[in-house]
C-alpha positions in Angstrom: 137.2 46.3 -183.9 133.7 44.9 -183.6 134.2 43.4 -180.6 135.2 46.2 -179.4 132.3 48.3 -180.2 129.8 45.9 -179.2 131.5 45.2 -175.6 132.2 49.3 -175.6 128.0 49.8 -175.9 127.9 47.0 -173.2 130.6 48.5 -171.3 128.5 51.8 -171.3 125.0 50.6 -170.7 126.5 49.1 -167.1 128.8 51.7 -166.1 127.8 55.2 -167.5 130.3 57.1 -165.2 133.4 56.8 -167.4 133.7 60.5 -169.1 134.4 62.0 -172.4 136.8 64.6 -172.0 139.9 65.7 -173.0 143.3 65.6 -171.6 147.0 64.9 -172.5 148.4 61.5 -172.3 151.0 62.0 -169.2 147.8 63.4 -167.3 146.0 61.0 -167.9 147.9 58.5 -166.4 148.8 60.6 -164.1 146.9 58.9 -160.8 146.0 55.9 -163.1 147.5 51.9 -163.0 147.1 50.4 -166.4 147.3 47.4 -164.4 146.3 44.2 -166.9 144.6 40.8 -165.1 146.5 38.6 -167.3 149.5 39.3 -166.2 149.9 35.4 -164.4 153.3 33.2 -165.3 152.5 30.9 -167.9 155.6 29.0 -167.0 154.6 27.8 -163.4 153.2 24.3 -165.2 156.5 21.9 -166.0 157.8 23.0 -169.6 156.2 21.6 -173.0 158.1 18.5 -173.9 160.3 19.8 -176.6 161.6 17.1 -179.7 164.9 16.8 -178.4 167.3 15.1 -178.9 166.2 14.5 -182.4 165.7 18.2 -183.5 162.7 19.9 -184.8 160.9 19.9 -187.8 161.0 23.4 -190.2 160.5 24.0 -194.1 163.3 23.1 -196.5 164.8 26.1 -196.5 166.4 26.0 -199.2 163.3 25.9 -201.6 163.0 29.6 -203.2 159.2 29.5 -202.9 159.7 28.6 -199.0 161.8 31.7 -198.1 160.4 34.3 -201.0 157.2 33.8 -198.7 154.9 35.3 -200.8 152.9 32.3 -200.1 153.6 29.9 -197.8 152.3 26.4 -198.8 152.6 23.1 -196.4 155.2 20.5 -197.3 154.0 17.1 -199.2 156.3 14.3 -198.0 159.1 14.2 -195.3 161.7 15.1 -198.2 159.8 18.5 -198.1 160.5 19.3 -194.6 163.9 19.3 -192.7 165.4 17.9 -189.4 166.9 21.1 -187.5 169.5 20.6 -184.7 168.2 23.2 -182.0 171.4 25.1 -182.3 171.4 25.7 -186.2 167.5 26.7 -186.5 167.4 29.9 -187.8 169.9 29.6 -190.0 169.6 30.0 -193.7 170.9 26.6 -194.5 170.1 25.3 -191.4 169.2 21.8 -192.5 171.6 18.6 -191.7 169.5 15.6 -192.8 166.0 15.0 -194.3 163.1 14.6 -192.1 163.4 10.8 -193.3 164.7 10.6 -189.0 161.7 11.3 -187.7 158.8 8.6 -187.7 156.6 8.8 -190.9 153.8 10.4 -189.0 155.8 13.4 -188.1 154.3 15.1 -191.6 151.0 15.0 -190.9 151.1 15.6 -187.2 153.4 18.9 -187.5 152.0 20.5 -190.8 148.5 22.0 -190.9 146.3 20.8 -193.8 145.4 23.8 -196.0 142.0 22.1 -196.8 139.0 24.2 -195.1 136.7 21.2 -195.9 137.9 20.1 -192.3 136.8 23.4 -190.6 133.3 24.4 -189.1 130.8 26.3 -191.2 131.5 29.9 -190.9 129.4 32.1 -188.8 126.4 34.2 -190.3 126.4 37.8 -188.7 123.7 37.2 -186.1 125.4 34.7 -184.6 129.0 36.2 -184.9 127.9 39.3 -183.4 125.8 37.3 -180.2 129.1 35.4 -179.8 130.9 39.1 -179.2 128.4 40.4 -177.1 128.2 37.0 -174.9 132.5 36.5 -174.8 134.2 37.8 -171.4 135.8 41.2 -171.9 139.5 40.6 -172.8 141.8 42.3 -171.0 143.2 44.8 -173.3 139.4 46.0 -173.9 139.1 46.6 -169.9 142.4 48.8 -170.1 140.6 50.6 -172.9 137.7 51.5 -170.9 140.2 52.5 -168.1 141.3 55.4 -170.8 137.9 56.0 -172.4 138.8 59.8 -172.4 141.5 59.2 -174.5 139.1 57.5 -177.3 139.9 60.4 -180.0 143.7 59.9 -179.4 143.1 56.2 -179.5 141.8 56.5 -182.6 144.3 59.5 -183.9 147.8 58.7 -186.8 149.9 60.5 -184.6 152.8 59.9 -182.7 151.2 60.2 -179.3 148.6 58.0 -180.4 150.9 55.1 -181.3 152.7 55.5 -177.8 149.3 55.2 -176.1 148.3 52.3 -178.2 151.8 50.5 -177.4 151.2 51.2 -174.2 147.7 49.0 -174.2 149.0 46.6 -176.6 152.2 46.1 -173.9 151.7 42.8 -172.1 148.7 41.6 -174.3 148.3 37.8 -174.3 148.5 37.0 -178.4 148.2 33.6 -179.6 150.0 32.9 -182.5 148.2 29.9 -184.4 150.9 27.8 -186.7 154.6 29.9 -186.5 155.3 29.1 -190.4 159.0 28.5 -190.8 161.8 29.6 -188.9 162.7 32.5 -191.4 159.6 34.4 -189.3 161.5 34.8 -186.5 161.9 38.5 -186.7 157.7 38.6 -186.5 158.1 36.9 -182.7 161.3 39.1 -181.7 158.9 42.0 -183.1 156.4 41.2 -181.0 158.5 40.7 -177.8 159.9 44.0 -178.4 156.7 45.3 -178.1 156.2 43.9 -174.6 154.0 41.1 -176.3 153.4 38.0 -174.4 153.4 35.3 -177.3 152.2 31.7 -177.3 152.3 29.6 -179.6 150.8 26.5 -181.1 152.1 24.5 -183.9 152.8 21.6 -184.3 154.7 19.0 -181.7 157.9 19.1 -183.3 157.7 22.7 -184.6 161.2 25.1 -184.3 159.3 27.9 -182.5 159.6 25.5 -179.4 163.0 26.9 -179.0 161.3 30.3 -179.0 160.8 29.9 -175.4 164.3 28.8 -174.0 165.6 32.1 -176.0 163.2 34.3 -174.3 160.9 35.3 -177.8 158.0 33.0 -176.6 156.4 32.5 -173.0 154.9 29.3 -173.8 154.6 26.0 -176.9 151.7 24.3 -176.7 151.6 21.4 -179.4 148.6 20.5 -181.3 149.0 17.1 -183.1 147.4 18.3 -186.6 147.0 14.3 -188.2 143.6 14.5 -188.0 142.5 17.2 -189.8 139.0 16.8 -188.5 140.1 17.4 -185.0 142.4 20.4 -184.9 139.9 23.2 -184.6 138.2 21.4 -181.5 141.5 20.5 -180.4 142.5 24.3 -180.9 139.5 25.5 -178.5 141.2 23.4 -176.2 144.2 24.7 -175.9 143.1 28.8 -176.3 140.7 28.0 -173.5 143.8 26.3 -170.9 146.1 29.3 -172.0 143.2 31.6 -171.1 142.9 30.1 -167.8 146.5 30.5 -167.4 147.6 33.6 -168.1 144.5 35.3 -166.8 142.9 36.0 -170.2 144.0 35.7 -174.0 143.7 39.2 -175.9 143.7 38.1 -179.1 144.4 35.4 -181.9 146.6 35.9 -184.9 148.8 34.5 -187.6 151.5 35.7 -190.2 151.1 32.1 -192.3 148.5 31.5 -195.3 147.4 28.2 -194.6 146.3 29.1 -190.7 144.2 31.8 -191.7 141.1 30.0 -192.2 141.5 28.3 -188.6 142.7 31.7 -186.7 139.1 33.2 -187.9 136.6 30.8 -187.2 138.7 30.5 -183.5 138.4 34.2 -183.3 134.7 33.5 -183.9 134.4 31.4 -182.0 136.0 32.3 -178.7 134.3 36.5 -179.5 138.0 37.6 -180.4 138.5 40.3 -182.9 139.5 39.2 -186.1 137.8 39.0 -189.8 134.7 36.7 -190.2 135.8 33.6 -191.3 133.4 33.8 -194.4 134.6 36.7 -195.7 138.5 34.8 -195.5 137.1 32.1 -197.0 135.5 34.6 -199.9 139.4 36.0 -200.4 141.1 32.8 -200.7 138.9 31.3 -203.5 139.6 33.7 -206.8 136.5 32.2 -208.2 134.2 33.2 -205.1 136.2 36.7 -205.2 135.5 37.5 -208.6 131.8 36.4 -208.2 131.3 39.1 -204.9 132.9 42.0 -207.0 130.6 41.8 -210.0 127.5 41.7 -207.2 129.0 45.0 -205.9 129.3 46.0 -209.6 133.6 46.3 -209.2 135.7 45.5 -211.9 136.6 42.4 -212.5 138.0 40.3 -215.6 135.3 37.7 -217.1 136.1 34.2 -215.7 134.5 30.5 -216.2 135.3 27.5 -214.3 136.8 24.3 -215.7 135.6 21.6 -213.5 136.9 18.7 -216.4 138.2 19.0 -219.4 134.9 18.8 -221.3 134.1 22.5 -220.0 137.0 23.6 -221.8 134.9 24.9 -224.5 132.0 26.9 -222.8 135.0 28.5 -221.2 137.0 29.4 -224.1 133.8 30.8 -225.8 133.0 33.0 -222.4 136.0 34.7 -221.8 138.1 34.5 -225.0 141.5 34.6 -225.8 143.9 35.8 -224.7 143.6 34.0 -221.4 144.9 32.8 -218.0 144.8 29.5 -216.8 144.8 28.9 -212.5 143.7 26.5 -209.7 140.9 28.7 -207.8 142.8 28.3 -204.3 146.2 27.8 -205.3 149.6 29.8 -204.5 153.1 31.5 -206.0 151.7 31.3 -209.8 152.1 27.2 -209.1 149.7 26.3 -212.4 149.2 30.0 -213.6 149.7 29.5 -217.6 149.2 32.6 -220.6 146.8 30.7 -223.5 146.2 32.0 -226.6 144.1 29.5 -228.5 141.9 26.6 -228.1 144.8 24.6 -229.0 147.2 26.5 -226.0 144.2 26.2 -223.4 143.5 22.0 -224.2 147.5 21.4 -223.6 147.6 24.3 -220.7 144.5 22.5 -218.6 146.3 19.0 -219.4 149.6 20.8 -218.3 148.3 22.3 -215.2 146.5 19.5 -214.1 149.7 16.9 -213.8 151.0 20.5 -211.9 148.8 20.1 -209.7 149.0 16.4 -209.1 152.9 16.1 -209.2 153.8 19.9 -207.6 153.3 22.0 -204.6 154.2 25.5 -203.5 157.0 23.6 -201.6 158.0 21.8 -204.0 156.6 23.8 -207.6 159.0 21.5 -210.3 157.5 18.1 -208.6 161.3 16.6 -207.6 159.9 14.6 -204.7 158.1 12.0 -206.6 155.6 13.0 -203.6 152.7 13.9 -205.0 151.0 17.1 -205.1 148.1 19.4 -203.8 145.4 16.8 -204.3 142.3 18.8 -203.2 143.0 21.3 -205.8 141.3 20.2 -208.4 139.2 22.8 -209.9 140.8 25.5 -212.2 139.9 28.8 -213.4 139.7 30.4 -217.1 140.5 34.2 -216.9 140.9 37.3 -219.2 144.3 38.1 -219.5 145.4 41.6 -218.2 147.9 43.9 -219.4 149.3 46.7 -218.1 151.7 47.7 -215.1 151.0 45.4 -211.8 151.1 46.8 -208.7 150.6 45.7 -204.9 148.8 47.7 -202.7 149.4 47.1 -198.9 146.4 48.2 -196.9 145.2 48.5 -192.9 142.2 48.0 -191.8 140.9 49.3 -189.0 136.8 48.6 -188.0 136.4 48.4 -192.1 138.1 51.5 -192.7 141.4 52.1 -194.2 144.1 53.6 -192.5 147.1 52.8 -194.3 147.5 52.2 -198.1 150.7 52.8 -200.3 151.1 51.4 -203.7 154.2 49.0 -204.8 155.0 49.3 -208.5 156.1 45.3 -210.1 158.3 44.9 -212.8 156.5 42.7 -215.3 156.4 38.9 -214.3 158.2 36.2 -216.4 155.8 34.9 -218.9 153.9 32.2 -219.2 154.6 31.4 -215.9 153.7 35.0 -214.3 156.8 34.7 -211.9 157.9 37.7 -210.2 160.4 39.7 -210.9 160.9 42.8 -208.4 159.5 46.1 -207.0 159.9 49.5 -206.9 158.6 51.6 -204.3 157.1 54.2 -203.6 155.4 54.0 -206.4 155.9 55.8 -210.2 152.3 55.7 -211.1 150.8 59.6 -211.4 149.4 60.1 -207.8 146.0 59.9 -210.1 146.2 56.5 -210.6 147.9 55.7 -207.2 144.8 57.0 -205.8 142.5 55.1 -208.3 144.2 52.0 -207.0 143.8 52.4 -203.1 140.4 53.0 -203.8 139.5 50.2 -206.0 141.2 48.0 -203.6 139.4 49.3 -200.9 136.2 48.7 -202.2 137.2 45.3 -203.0 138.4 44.1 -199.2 134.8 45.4 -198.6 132.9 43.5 -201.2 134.4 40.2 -199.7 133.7 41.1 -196.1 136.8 41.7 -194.7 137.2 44.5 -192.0 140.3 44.1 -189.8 144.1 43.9 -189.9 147.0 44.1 -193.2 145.8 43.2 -196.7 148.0 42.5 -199.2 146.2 43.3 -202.6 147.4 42.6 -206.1 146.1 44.4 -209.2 146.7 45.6 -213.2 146.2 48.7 -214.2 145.1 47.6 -216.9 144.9 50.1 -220.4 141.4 49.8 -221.6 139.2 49.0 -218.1 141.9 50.9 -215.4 142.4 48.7 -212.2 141.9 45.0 -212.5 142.2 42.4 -209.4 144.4 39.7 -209.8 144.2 38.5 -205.7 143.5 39.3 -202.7 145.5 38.2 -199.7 144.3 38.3 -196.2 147.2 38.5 -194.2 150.4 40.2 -194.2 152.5 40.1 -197.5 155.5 38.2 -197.9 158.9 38.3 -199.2 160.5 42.0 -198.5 157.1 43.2 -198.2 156.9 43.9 -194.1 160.6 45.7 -194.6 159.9 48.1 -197.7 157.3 49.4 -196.1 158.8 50.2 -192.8 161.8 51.4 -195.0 160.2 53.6 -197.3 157.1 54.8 -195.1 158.0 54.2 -191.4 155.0 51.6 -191.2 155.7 48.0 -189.3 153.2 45.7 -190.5 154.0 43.2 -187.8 153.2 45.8 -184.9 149.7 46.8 -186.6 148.7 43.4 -187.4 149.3 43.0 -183.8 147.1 46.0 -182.8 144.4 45.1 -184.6 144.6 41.1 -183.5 143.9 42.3 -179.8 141.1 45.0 -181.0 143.0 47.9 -181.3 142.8 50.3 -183.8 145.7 50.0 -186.3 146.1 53.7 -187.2 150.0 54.0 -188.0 151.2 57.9 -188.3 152.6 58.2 -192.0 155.4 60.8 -192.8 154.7 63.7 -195.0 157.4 62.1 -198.0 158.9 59.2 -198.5 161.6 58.3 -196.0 163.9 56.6 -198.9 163.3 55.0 -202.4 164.1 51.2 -202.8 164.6 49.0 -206.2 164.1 45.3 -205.5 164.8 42.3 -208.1 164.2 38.6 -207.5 166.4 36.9 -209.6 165.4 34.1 -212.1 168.1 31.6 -213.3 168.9 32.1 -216.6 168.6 28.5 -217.5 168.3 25.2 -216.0 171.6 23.5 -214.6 173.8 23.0 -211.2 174.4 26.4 -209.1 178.5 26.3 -209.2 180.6 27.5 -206.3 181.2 30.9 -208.0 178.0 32.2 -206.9 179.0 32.7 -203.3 181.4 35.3 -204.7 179.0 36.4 -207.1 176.7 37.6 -203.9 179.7 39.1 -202.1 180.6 41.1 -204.9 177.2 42.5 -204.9 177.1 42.8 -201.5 180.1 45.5 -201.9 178.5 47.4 -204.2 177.7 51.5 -203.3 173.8 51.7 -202.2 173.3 48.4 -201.9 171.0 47.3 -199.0 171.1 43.5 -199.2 171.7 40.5 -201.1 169.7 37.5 -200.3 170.3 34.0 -201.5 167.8 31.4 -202.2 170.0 28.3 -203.6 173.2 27.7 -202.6 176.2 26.0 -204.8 175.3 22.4 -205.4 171.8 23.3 -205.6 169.8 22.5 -209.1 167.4 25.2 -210.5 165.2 25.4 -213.8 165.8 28.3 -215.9 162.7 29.7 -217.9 162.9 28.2 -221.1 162.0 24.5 -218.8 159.6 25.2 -217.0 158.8 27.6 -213.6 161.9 29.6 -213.2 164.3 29.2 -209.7 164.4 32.5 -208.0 168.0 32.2 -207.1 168.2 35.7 -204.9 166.7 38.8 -204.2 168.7 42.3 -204.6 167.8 45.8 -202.5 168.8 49.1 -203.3 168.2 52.3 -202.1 168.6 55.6 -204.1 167.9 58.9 -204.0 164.7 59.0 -206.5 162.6 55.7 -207.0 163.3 56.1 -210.9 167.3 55.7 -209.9 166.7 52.7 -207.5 164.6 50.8 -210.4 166.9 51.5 -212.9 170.2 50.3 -210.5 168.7 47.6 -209.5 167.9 46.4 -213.1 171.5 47.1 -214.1 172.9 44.7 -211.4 170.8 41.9 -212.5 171.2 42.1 -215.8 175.0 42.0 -215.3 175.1 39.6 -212.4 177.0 36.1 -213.2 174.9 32.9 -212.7 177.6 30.3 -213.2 174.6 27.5 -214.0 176.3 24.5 -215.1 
């Protein structure tokens, strides 16, 4: 949105005839074409080369952490990735043979590295906001002017101001940096539904290449990412042809962690609206979080680095015991370990440090003999927080909020903090519901970041009140995008959308609740072989009265690592919906605690 404003005070000082008035929304378009520029066929030039006849390349969808999608990480080795016959992607178990068929470069040139070493510098203000002013006007902001009168129902939660802000957002040009793996699909169909025209860029032998042929897409445009050095300039290449193109890009986005970093400095550096790429940078380092909160004097637990082993005292003595253990940028609770002593911290750092060199979110119990996430080498000492932990899922719209609704977490599975389910809306008092929103608020605006869905995860903790375990920049994962357009009629995708183009996001919210939804990701019971009873298991379930859905992560055959060894397998996720939220927690608990796992 601050593209917006700046090219609006441009807009103004060269054409001062455009009014203020009133007026309804049918008379307003009454005599008047919302005729866009870039409305030109991006599929005159011959068709990207697609990877056929060999397939193309997607996440193993079978790994739990892959489809849970709270965070998605970037596969290691080939063994990490999956060949995909063009017919089958999609598909839960869409995967017929390891990626081991395509040539040994097909890793690195299809999987963006997550390391923002690679990346330009981000932007100071000065020269973010003299990029904005000096960008072209995109295409969606010349429709805005066209409808200038209409600013205050632009800008206005209600039902005839979404309508007019689909109708401006209809037809925007949105590039989509990186697709993540074919289990976002339903973010693309979203977006076409919407009348947006999507293109994508990924890499070469990406699956959302077969976006196009089905209609989601208008255009792949492959970006080889195997030299890390070069895909941002390469990038620029690319936004600048499909500019040419299509007659102007209106915005830049992404639903996948790793590309967020990239997506903002292109924003930057193209005058696109988006978040500065510092304050993304900020979020996605816990240590460099933690540091802006205490300068805006928020809450935050007392942390030290551990940058070898030999700091493992001076951290010990400044933040006590008991303690958390954590790489500074890593992802899904991969090396997150509970300490209580000196002697727990000195085997914890030695612990997560193999983690780190053996695991990755893709592959979190290190079965590829791979290797691990190499650059993360520095970890994080933390106070340990108690209480109940909650997510808040925010909007942002020009810095302020316009959506925010609490999600209540069961407790996580100790000592590895995995996560167990959700209830929402939430059964905190509305006191401390409110306390929440607005200590997260204040956090997304102590790190900088001004535009589009946050995803923030705290403690209310019972001595200091709310306590930040993350921030996340983007969109949440998992069933996050559907509980909230279940429960409170809000779709995520469509407002992350909005605000990509330099909209305001400003969803209208229902008075109540629509429904009440229990959730419950399932952690095996112990470690073993998934037998072929658990197909029936899910059906069962499936069968059940006020059950919504039942969604596997393993499949029979499949080996998973039960609690007691090590990071637990989330072996499905269960959905109910019940008249109260206290009913729907409670049902939802009852069917996991008397659900089968035939683990042998």
């Amino acid at each position: 949105m601050l593209s917006l404003q700046i090219k609006e005070a441009k807009a103004r000082e060269a054409d001062g005839s455009l009014g203020a008035g009133g007026g309804g929304l049918s008379a307003a378009f009454g005599n008047m074409k919302l005729q866009r520029r870039n409305t030109l066929d991006m599929s005159s030039k011959p068709p990207t080369p697609t990877a056929e006849p060999r397939g193309f390349v997607d996440y193993l969808q079978d790994n739990e952490r892959a489809n849970r999608d709270y965070v998605e990480g970037v596969p290691r080795s080939l063994e990490q990735a999956i060949f995909t016959p063009p017919s089958r992607v999609g598909s839960f178990f869409a995967a017929e043979s390891p990626m081991g068929s395509l040539p040994t470069g097909s890793l690195q040139s299809n999987f963006l590295s997550a390391d923002t070493k690679f990346l330009p510098e981000p932007m100071l203000p000065a020269e973010r906001e003299k990029k904005i002013r000096e960008a072209k006007q995109t295409p969606t902001f010349e429709l805005v002017r066209k409808v200038n009168k209409l600013q205050h129902l632009m800008h206005a939660a209600t039902d005839k101001g979404q309508t007019l802000r689909r109708q401006l957002l209809s037809g925007a040009v949105v590039v989509i940096i990186c697709a993540g793996y074919s289990g976002k699909r339903f973010i693309y169909e979203r977006a076409k539904e919407l009348g947006v025209r999507l293109v994508i860029i990924d890499g070469p032998d990406s699956w959302s290449q077969t976006l196009v042929e089905d209609g989601v897409i208008e255009k792949f445009m492959p970006l080889d990412m195997s030299d890390p050095g070069a895909v941002f300039h390469e990038a620029v290449k690319l936004l600048k042809e499909i500019d040419a193109e299509s007659g102007g890009i209106d915005g830049i986005c992404t639903f996948w962690e790793v590309a967020v970093p990239l997506v903002a400095r292109l924003a930057e550096s193209l005058g696109l609206p988006g978040n500065p790429s510092l304050a993304v940078d900020t979020a996605r380092d816990k240590y460099l979080t933690r540091k802006a909160l205490e300068e805006a004097d928020l809450p935050t637990p007392s942390s030290c680095m551990i940058y070898c082993k030999e700091d493992i005292p001076k951290a010990a003595s400044a933040v006590g015991f008991p303690a958390v253990i954590k790489p500074v940028n890593g992802a899904a609770s991969l090396g997150v370990v509970k300490v209580s002593s000196m002697e727990d911290l000195t085997q914890a750092y030695a612990k997560v440090m193999d983690i780190m060199s053996t695991c990755s979110v893709s592959d979190p119990h290190g079965t590829s003999g791979q290797g691990g996430n190499a650059f993360i080498t520095e970890v994080m000492m933390e106070q340990y927080l108690d209480g109940d932990e909650v997510d808040v899922d925010i909007i942002l719209s020009d810095g302020a909020v316009t959506y925010a609704k609490v999600t209540d977490n069961l407790p996580t599975l100790e000592p590895w903090f995995n996560e167990t389910g959700a209830c929402t809306p939430s059964l905190l008092p509305e006191s401390k519901q409110d306390e929440l929103v607005e200590t997260s608020s204040k956090m997304l605006r102590a790190v900088g970041l001004t535009t589009g869905v946050m995803h923030v995860e705290l403690k209310y903790t019972t001595t200091n009140g709310p306590q930040l375990i993350e921030i996340n920049g983007r969109m949440g994962g998992g069933p996050v995008r559907d509980m909230n357009l279940a429960v409170w009629g809000v779709d995520l995708v469509e407002e992350q959308l909005m605000a990509s183009v330099g909209l305001p996001a400003c969803p209208p919210l229902p008075e109540k609740p629509i429904k009440c939804l229990g959730q419950y990701s399932v952690n095996a019971k112990k470690s073993g072989t998934m037998g072929e009873a658990f197909e029936k298991t899910l059906e069962d379930l499936r069968k059940l009265p006020n059950v919504v859905s039942v969604d596997p992560f393993v499949k029979p055959g499949d080996k998973v690592v039960g609690v007691q060894d090590g990071m637990p397998t989330w072996i499905a996720d269960i959905t109910v919906e019940k008249e109260t939220a206290e009913e729907a927690l409670a049902y939802v608990q009852k069917l996991e605690a008397e659900m089968e796992q035939p683990i042998f």
